[in-house]
N, C-alpha and C positions, 0 to 999 in steps of 0.2 A: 250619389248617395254615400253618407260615410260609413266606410265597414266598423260598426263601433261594436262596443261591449252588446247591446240592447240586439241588434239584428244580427250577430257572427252567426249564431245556432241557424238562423235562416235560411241566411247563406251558404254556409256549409252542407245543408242540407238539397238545397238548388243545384249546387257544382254535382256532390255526389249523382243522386238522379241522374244531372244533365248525361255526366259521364257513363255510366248505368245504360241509358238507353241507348245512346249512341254504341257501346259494345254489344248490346242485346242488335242490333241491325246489323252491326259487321259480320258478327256469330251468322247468322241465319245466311247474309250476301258469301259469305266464303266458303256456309259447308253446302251451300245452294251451287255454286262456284264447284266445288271439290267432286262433289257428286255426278255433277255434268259431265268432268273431265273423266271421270272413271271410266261413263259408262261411254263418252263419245270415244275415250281410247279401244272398249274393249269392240265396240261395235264396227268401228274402222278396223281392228285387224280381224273379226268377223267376217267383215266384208270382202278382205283381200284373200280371205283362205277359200269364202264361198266362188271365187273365179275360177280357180284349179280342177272342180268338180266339174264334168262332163253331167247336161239334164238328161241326152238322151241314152246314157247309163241307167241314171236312175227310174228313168220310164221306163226301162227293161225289168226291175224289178215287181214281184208279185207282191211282196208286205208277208207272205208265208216260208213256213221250214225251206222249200223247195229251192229257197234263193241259197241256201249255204251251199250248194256246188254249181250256183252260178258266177262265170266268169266276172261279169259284174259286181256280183257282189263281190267276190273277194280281191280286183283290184277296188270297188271303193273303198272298203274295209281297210287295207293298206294303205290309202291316202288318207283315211282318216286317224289311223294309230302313227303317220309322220305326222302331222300335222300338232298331233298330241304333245309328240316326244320332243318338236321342235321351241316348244314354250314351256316353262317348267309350272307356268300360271293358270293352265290349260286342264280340269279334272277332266270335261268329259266333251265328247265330239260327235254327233250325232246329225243322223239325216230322220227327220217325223214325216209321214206319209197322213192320207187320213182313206180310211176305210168309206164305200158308198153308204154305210148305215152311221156315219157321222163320227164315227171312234177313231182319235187318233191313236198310230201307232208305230214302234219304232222300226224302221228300214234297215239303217247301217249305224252301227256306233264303234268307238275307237276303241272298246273295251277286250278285252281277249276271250275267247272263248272259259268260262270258269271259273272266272274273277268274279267278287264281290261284284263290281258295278254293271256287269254282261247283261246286255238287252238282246234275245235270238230276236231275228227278222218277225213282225208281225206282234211282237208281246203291245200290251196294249199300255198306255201310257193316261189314266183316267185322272190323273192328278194334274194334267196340264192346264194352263191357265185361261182365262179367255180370249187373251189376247193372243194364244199363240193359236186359237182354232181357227180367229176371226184370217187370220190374217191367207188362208188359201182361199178366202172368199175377196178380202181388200189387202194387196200382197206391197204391205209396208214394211221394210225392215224396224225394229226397236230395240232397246235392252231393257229388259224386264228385271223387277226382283227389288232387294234377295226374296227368294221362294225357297220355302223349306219341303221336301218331299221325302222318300224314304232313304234319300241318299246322300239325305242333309239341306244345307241354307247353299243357296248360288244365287250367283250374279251371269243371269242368260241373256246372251246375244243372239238374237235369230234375225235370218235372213230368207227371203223368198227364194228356191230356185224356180226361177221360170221357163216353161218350153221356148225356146225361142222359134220354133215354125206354129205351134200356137197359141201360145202368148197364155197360156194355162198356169199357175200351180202346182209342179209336180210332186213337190217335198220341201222340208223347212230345214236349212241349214242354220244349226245351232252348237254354239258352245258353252261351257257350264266353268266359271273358274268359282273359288269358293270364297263367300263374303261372309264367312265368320266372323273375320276381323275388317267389316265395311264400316261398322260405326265406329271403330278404332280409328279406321284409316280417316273420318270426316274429326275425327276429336281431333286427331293429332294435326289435322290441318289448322284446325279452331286456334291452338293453345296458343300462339302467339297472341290472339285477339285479348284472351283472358289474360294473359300475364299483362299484357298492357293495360288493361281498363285496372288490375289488382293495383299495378305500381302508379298510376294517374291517382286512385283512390289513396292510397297510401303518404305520396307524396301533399297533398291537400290536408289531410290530417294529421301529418308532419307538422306542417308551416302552421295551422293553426295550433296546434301543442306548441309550437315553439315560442307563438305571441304571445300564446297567455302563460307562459312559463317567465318568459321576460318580464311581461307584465306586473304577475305575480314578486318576482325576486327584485325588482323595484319597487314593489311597495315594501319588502321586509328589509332591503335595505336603508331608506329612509326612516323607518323605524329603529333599525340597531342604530344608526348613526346617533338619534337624540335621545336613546337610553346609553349611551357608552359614554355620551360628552357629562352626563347626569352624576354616572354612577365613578368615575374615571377617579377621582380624589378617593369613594371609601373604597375602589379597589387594591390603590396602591398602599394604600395603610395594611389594608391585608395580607396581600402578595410580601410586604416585609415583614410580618413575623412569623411567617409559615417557616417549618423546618426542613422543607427541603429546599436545598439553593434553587431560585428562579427568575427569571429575569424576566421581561417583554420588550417588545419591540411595537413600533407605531405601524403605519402604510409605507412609509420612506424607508423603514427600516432602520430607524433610530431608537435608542436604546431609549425608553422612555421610566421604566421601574429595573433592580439590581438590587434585591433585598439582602439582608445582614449573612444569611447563611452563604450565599453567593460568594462575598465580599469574603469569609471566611478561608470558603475553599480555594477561589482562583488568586486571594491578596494584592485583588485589585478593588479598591472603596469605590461605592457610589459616583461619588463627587468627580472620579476618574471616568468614569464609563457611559453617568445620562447624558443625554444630549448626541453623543458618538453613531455617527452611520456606516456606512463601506464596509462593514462586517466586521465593526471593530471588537465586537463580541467573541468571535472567532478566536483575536487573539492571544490570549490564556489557556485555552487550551489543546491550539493545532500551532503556534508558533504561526502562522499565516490567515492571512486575509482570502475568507471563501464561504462558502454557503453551508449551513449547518442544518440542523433537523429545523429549526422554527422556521427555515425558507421553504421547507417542501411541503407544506402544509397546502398548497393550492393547485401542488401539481398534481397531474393526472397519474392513478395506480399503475398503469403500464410505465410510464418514465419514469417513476421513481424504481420498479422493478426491473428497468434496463440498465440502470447506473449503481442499486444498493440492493445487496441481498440480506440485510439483517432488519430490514424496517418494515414494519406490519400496519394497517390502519385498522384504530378500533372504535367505533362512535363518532365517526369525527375524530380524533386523536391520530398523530404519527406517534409510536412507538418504537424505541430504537435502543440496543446496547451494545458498546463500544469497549475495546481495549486502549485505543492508537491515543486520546487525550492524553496529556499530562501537564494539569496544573500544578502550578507553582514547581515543576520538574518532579514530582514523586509520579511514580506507575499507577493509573487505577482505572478500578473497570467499572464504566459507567454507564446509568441509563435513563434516558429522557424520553420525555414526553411532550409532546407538543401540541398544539391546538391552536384557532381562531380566536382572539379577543373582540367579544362582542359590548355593543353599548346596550343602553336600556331598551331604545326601538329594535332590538335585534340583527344592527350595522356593525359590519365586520369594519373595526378600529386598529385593528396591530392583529399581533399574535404575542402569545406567551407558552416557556417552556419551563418546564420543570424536571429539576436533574437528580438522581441519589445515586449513591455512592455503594456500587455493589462488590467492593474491592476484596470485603470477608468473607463476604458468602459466594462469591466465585473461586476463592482460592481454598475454600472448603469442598466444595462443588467438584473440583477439579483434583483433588487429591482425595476424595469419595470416587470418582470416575476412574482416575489412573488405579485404585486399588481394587475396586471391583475388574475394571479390563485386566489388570495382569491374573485375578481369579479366574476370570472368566477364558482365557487364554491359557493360562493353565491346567483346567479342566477341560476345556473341549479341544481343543488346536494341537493334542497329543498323538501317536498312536498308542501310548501304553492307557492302558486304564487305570482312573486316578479316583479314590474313596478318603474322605475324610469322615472321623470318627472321633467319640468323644476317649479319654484316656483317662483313668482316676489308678490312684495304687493299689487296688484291686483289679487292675486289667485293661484289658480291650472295652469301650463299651459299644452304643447305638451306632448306626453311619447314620451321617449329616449329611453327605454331598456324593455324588457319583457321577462323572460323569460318562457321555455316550460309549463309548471302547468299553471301560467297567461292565455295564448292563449287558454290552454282547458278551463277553466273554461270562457272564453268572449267568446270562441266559434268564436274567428276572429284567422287570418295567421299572425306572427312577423310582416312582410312589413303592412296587413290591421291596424295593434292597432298601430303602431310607426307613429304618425303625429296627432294622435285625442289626443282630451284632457280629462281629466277626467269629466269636465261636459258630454262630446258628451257619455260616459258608463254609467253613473248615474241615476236614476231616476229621476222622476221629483221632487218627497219629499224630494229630498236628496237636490237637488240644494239651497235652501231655507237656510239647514246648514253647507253650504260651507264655508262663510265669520267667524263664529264661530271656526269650525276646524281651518282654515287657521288663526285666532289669536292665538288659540292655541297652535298650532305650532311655531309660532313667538316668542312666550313666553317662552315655556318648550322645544323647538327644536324636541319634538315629540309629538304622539298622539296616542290613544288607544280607534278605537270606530266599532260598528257595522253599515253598511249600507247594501241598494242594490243596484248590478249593473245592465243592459240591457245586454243581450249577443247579436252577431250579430242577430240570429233569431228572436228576440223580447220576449224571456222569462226572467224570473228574478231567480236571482242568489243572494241568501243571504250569505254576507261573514262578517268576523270579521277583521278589520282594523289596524293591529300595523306601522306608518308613524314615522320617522325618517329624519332631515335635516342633508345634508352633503358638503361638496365644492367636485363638479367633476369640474376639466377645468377651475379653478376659475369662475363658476357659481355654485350659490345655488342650488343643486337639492334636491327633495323628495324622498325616498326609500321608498315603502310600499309594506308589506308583507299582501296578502290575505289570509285569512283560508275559503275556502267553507264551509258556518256554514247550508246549506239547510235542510241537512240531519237532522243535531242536533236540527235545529229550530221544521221539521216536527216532528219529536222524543219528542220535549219539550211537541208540542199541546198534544201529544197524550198521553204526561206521566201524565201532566194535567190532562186532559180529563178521563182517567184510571183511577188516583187517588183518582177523585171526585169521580167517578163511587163507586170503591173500597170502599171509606170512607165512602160509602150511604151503599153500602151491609154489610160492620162490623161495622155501627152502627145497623143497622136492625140487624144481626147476632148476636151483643152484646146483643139488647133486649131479640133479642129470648131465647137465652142462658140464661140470668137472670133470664128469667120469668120458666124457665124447670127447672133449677139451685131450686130456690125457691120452685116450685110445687114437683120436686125432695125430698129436704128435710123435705119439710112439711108432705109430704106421706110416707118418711123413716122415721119419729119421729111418726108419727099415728100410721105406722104398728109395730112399735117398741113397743110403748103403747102397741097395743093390745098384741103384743106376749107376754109382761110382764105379761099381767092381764090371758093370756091362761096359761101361764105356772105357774102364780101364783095358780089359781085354778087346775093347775092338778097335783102340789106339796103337796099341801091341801088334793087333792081325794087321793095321794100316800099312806099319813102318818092316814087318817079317813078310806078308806075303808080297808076289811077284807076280802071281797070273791077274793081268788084266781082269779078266771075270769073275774076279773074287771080289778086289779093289771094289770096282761098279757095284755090288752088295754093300759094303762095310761103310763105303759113305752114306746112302739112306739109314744105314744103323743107327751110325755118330749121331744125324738130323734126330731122329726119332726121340733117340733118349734124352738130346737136347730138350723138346720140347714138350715129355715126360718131366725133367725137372723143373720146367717152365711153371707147368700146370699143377706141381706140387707146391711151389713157392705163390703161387697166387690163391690158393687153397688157404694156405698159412694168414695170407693178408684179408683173405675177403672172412676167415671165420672169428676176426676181431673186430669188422665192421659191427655195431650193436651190442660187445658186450657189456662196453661199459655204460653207465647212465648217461644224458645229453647234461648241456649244461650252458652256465651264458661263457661266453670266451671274445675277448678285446681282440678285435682282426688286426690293427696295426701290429699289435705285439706280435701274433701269430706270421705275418705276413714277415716281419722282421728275423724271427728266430725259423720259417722254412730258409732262408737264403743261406743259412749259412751250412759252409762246406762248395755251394756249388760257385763255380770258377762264375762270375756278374763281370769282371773286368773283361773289354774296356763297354758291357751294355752296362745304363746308367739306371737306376730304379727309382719310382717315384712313387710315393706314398701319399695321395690326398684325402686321409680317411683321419678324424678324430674321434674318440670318445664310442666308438660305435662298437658295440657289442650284439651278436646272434647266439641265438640259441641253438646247439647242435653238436652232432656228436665226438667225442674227446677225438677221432681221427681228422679234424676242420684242417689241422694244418696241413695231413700231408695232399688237401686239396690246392693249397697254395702252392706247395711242392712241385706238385705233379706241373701247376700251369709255368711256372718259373723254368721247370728244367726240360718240357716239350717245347718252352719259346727257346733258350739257348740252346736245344740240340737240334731243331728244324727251322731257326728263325737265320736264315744266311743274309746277312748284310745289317742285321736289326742292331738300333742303336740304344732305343730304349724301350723300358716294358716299366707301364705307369697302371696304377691301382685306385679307383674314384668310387664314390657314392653319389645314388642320387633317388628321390624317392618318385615313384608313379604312382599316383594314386595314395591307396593307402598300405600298397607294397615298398618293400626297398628295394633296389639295384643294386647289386654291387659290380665292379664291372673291371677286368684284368685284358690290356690293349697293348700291341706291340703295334711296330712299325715294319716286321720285317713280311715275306710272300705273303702270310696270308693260309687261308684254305678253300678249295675250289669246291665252288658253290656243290657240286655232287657227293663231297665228304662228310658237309656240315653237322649231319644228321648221323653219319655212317661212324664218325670218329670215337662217337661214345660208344660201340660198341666194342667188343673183347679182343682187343689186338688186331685194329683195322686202322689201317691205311698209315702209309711208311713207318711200319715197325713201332707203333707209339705202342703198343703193351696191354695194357690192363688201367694205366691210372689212371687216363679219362673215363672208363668203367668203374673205376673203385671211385672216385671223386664222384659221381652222378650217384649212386649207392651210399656212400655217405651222407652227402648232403640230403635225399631223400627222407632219412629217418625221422626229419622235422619239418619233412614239406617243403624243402626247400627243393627249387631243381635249377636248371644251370640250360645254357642253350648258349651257340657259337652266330654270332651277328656281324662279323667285320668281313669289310670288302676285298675281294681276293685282289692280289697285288698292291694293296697297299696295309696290310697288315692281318693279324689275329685280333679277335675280337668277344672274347667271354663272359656272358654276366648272370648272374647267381642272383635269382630271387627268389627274395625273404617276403613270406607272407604277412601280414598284419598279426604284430605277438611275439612275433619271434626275435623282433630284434628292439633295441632301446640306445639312448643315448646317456653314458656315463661318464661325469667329467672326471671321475678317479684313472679312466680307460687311458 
């Protein structure tokens, strides 16, 4: 039979059905299938749980109260809550008795004494179904359901326990899981069934849409073809004296029309271009042979948007605008149009494009864009707040423009500030030096001044004023940029205010220090004196006296006063530690100008520090001092003593290494203290005190017997690189 035009409907209607019914059997064969399996699963493990029960237990039961403190019951009771616990599909577990007056009722269940689902021994169970009475009289196992009762919809498995010395009935072993979701579980079995009959039916009315789609576009194609052969001579008479340049091309892709505007723009004639194929159109305005907009006219929307982002389809039309052409070598920005060349029967013939020349009104466009974006940049993209206003020789007038920043700081909405003037913001002080600024202005076209404004609420708002004249719209406007100065203003009162304070307390500080300073060395030059004249007389009593046991006194004298003058001279030093200010100081220099005076020959010194400056107190150098002249007075054999930087982290090192013993690992810590360990004095104490005042501290790192090892770190700040250093 041929599938024609006259029977398709027919037939399509036959497939459908056929396929139709055939899923309406599968439907009903699978959830008939699914159902079975549910319930032969739950009945088989029914079955394996009903073996565990002992019958001649449950004959021991009465069905009344008097079973809860029989032993019976409460190991069944137990096997029946594992039983439960051991399935999580498992709601409920139960042994059904039946009474002689025909009521069944419950024995044992899994449930806990208290719970919602608790059935005590003997409660009556008048909702059971008939098959579950029948079955102490004909003792078939089954699975029933779903049954809804007051404890919901289930899916019940019951099983006979039979006496096995009477072959009796004695109770119904059953479990209860929940089939709320039974017809869910038979749907979801189905849906395969359905999704294939949906995609069989689908795919059927596919194929026929697609015949009679062809069908169809073969007959309108044999029709365009013998309106386009018709109409082909008065189209090209038209197509050349349209005024935008345009061309068309055939099915080959041959130039077939190239009307006069065309010929203008690319200054390529006619007579050069009909008849031309390989995309010789192309060449005028890419300099190369390639595919241009009249070729994409049959491609598909997604492939033209994988390869072009500026081309849009509108009715059938590609539309597209372009910068990169340049006919005849001038720049211009162009945009075409393209579309299908139809004949009279409505047969796709060629294509034809249409070009115009948007090289004015893009370069308008584009200098309307760059001057609103630098406006627009300008007013929002700030943090100062920016208000343009209009200016006439009489004043300030309306605001035209504000934007975001402005509005917080006045504390009013875009719409509330646009139409007030800058008096209605101003204070009343200010009003006074309006006419001033505004000569100002006149004069230098700008101005530079601090005022306050009013915000809406009625507070004041100290800002800093840069105004500037400009032509918006041929009127004179004002641009003024705000800086909220409140902060800085309250910050000035109070750096003021501080500073005064400040400069009361270090001059009083200064006195005080002088007057200490003073009484300081008046009492270290007294005590000095006197130690002189003690020790001069107990040099005297050394060299006159002669008893033995005098002698033995006069030497602990000598020691004493000794180190009386010790502790007066280190007083002197340590009460200059801090007075003066810190400050940055060049270390090579410093390190250069401690050496000198102390005997360095024949140790050699080495310097590998440039440019590096620390902040710290004007005594830095006699930190270098002190290391210089405890390596040559305890360094025996030392040849050199070398000076490095190096930075850890975001700390510096600085780091002062000899060659000679060394210090043993027990001193390392002990040396900075006050005249400890072989006679070193006070300067490792005065050097760790110095350098303190700026955070800086010092620790001793080198390996005993093979050197001294000292390094001074500078925290982050305190020290810099200067190539003047």
């Amino acid at each position: 039979m041929a599938f024609g035009k006259g029977n398709e409907d027919w037939w399509l209607f036959f497939i459908i059905a056929l396929i139709l019914a055939g899923g309406i059997l599968q439907l009903s064969f699978t959830a008939h299938q699914e159902d079975t399996r549910i319930r032969t699963d739950q009945l088989v493990k029914t079955r394996f749980m009903e073996r565990s029960i002992h019958a001649g237990q449950v004959g021991n039961l009465t069905g009344t109260s008097s079973d809860l403190y029989s032993a019976d019951y409460l190991d069944l009771k137990w096997q029946l809550a594992q039983m439960r616990s051991a399935d999580p599909n498992i709601r409920f577990a139960y042994l059904i008795g039946k009474r002689p007056d025909g009521m069944l009722i419950f024995l044992v269940d899994s449930e806990a004494p208290g719970s919602e689902g608790y059935s005590p021994p003997g409660e009556e169970y008048p909702e059971a179904s008939a098959e579950l009475g029948a079955m102490f009289s004909f003792p078939e196992e089954f699975t029933g359901g779903p049954y809804t009762d007051r404890w919901g919809t289930w899916l019940s498995s019951l099983v006979p326990l039979v006496d096995p010395v009477t072959g009796e009935v004695v109770a119904i072993y059953g479990i209860d899981t929940d089939a709320g979701d039974w017809i869910i579980r038979i749907v979801i079995a189905c849906i395969p069934i359905v999704v294939g009959v949906l995609v069989l039916v689908l795919l059927v009315l596919f194929f026929v849409n697609v015949r009679r789609r062809d069908r169809h576009e073969r007959e309108i194609l044999e029709a365009s073809e013998k309106a386009l052969r018709e109409s082909e001579s008065r189209l090209f008479d038209i197509i050349d004296f349209l005024p935008d340049p345009t061309f068309a091309i055939d099915r080959e892709g041959k130039v077939i029309s190239w009307n006069r505007a065309m010929e203008e723009m690319t200054g390529v004639s006619s007579s050069e271009m009909l008849g031309k194929g390989d995309y010789e159109y192309s060449l005028p305005f890419y300099g190369e042979r390639r595919p241009i907009l009249i070729d994409l006219i049959n491609e598909p929307d997604e492939v033209i948007a994988k390869k072009y982002t500026n081309i849009v389809r509108e009715k059938g039309f590609l539309i597209a605008d372009t910068s990169l052409p340049r006919p005849r070598g001038r720049p211009m920005w162009l945009m075409g149009k393209a579309g299908p060349l139809f004949n009279r029967q409505g047969e796709i013939v060629g294509a034809i494009e249409a070009i115009r020349d948007l090289t004015s009104r893009k370069e308008a466009e584009e200098a309307l864009r760059k001057s609103e974006e630098r406006f627009r940049i300008l007013l929002q993209n700030v943090n100062d707040g920016l208000i343009v206003y209009d200016v006439s020789a009489a004043g300030p007038g309306k605001i035209r423009e504000a934007n975001d920043r402005a509005c917080q700081m006045l504390g009013y909405t875009l719409e509330e500030l646009i139409g007030l003037t800058i008096r209605d913001i101003s204070v009343p002080e200010h009003a006074a030096r309006i006419p001033q600024i505004t000569g100002e202005m006149a004069a230098m076209k700008r101005a530079i001044f601090e005022t306050e404004f009013l915000r809406k609420d009625g507070t004041r708002v100290s800002a800093e004023i840069s105004t500037r004249l400009f032509d918006l719209e041929n009127r004179e406007v004002a641009l003024a940029a705000m800086r909220d100065i409140t902060e800085r203003k309250r910050v000035e009162e109070e750096k003021t205010r501080h500073t005064a304070e400040l400069k009361q307390y270090a001059d009083a500080l200064s006195r005080t220090n002088s007057k200490l300073n003073l009484m300081n060395s008046i009492t270290r030059h007294d005590i000095l004196n006197q130690i002189t004249a003690v020790t001069g007389y107990l040099d005297l009593m050394n060299t006159t006296v002669t008893d033995p046991g005098l002698r033995g006194f006069i030497q602990p004298a000598l020691l004493a006063s000794e180190n009386i003058e010790n502790y007066i001279r280190f007083s002197k030093e340590y009460q200059e530690i801090g007075v003066r200010s810190p400050g940055w100081f060049p270390i090579r220099n410093l390190i250069v100008s401690s050496t000198a005076g102390l005997p360095l020959d024949p140790v050699r010194l080495v310097i590998d520090i440039r440019n590096l400056e620390i902040f710290a107190d004007p005594l830095l150098e006699k930190v270098f001092y002190t290391f210089i002249e405890n390596a040559l007075r305890h360094g025996k054999g030392m040849t050199q003593i070398r000076f490095s930087s190096q930075k850890s982290g975001t700390r510096l090192v600085i780091v002062c290494e000899d060659d000679g013993p060394g210090v043993p690992p027990q001193f390392k810590e002990k040396i900075f203290d006050r005249g400890y360990y072989l006679h070193t004095g006070y300067g490792l104490f005065l050097s760790r005190e110095i350098l303190a005042i700026t955070g800086i501290t010092i620790r001793e790192t080198g390996e005993f017997g093979r050197g001294a090892r000292f390094e001074i770190i500078v925290p982050e700040g305190e020290y810099r690189f200067n190539d003047r250093s």
